[in-house]
N, C-alpha and C positions, 0 to 999 in steps of 0.2 A: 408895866405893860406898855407904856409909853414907847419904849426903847426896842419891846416885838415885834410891834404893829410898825416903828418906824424901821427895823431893820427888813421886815416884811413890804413895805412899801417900797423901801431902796432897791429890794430883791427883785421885787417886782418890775420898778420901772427899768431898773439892770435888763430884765430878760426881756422886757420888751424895746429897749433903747439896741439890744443887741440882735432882736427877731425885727425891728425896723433897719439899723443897718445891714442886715443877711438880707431883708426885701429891697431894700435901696442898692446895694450890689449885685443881686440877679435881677434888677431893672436896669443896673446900667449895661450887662453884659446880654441882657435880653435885646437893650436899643442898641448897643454895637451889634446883632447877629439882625437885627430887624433891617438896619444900615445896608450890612453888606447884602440882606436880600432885593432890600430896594433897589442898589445899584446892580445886582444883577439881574433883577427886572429889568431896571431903564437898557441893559445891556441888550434883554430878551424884549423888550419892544422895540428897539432902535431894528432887531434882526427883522422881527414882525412885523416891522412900516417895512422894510427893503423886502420883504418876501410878499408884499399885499402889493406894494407897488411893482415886481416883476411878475406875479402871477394874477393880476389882472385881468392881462392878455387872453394867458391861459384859462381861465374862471371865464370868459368871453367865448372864447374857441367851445370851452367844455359843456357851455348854455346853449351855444347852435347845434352843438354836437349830440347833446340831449334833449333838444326839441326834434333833430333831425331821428334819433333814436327811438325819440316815441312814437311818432308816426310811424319808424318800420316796426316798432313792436306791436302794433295794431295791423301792420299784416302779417308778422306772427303768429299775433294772437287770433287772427281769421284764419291765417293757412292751418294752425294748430287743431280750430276747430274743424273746417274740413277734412282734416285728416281723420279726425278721433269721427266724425262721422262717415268718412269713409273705410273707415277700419269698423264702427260699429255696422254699416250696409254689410261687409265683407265676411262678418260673423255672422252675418242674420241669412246670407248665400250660403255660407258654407254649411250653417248645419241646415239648409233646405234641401243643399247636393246631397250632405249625409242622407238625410232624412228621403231623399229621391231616390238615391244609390242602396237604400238599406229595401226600398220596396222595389227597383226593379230588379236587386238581386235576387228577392225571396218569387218575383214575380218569375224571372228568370230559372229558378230552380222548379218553380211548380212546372213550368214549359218544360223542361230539361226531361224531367220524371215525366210529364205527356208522352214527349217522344220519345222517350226510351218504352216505353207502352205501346205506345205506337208502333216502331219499330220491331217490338219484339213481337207484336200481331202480325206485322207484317212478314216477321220471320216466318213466324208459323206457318201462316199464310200461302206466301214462297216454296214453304218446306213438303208444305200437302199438295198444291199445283204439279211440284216437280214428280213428287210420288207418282202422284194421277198420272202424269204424262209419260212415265216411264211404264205404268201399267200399263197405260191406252198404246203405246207404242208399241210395248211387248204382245201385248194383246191383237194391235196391227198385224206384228209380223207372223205371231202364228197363226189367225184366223184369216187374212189378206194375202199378205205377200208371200207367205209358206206357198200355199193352197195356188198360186198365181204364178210362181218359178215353176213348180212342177208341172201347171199346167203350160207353159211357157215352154220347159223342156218336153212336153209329149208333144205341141204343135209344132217345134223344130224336132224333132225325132219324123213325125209325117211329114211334114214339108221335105226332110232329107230322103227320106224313101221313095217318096212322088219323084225328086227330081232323078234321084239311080233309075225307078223303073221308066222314066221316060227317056232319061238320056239316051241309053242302049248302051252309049260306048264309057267305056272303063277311062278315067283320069290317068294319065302316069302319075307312079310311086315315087319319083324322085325330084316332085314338085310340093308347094306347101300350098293349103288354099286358105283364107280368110275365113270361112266357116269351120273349118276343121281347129283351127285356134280360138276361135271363140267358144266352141262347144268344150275344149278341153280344159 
């Protein structure tokens, strides 16, 4: 049993003398890959001191430039608000216009429908006057004016007879006289 235990031991330190060389090899090719990062660190800092020391400037320029920025963004941020409160005034007018515009339309139509009421009284109104007056008028001319020509022609019918029986003398025929074309 001696010779198990010892071939098991030898086995043993075997596979770990061989899992310590296989870790002593991926440490040394771990610290050569560690190496080359390092140096291209040092490469990527030598870039980074050369880009800090020429953007400096810039990092300077870009701090007044963001001081100067935030002051106008504060009148931004007030013109923004005026705005939004005058856009919120301009909605609070417009549906007042609406809301104006929706009663003096309805207002405007009951007026509308008035006068067309109105109007059509008035027609009526117009319609019955003229009636009347074409009565009253018809009614003039044959109870007045009828009655007042006639009489008009009997008092020129005597007037013409007065003046034959007193003229004596006869008019010549081959003259026109002014009464004679009036009465015909």
């Amino acid at each position: 049993m001696d010779n198990g235990l010892t071939i098991f031991i030898a086995t043993a330190v075997g596979v770990l003398l061989a899992v310590q060389v296989a870790v002593f090899v991926g440490l040394y090719i771990l610290a050569r890959r560690v190496v080359k990062v390092v140096e291209q660190v040092g490469v990527l800092q030598t870039r980074a001191e050369y880009l800090l020391n020429n953007t400096e400037p810039v990092v300077k320029l870009a701090h007044n430039l963001m001081s100067d920025l935030k002051v106008a963004s504060g009148y931004f941020v007030q013109g923004a608000e005026n705005l939004n409160a005058i856009a919120e005034l301009a909605r609070d007018e417009a549906a007042e216009i609406r809301s104006l515009l929706g009663d003096t339309t309805a207002q405007a139509r009951r007026e509308i429908e008035r006068a067309k009421k109105q109007v059509a009284k008035v027609q009526d109104s117009l319609e019955m006057a003229t009636d009347e007056f074409e009565r009253t008028t018809a009614l003039v001319q044959q109870s007045v004016i009828a009655p007042a020509r006639e009489f008009s022609y009997v008092i020129y019918g005597l007037r013409r007879a007065i003046e034959v029986l007193l003229a004596g003398k006869r008019l010549p025929v081959d003259q026109v006289y002014q009464d004679e074309e009036l009465f015909i």
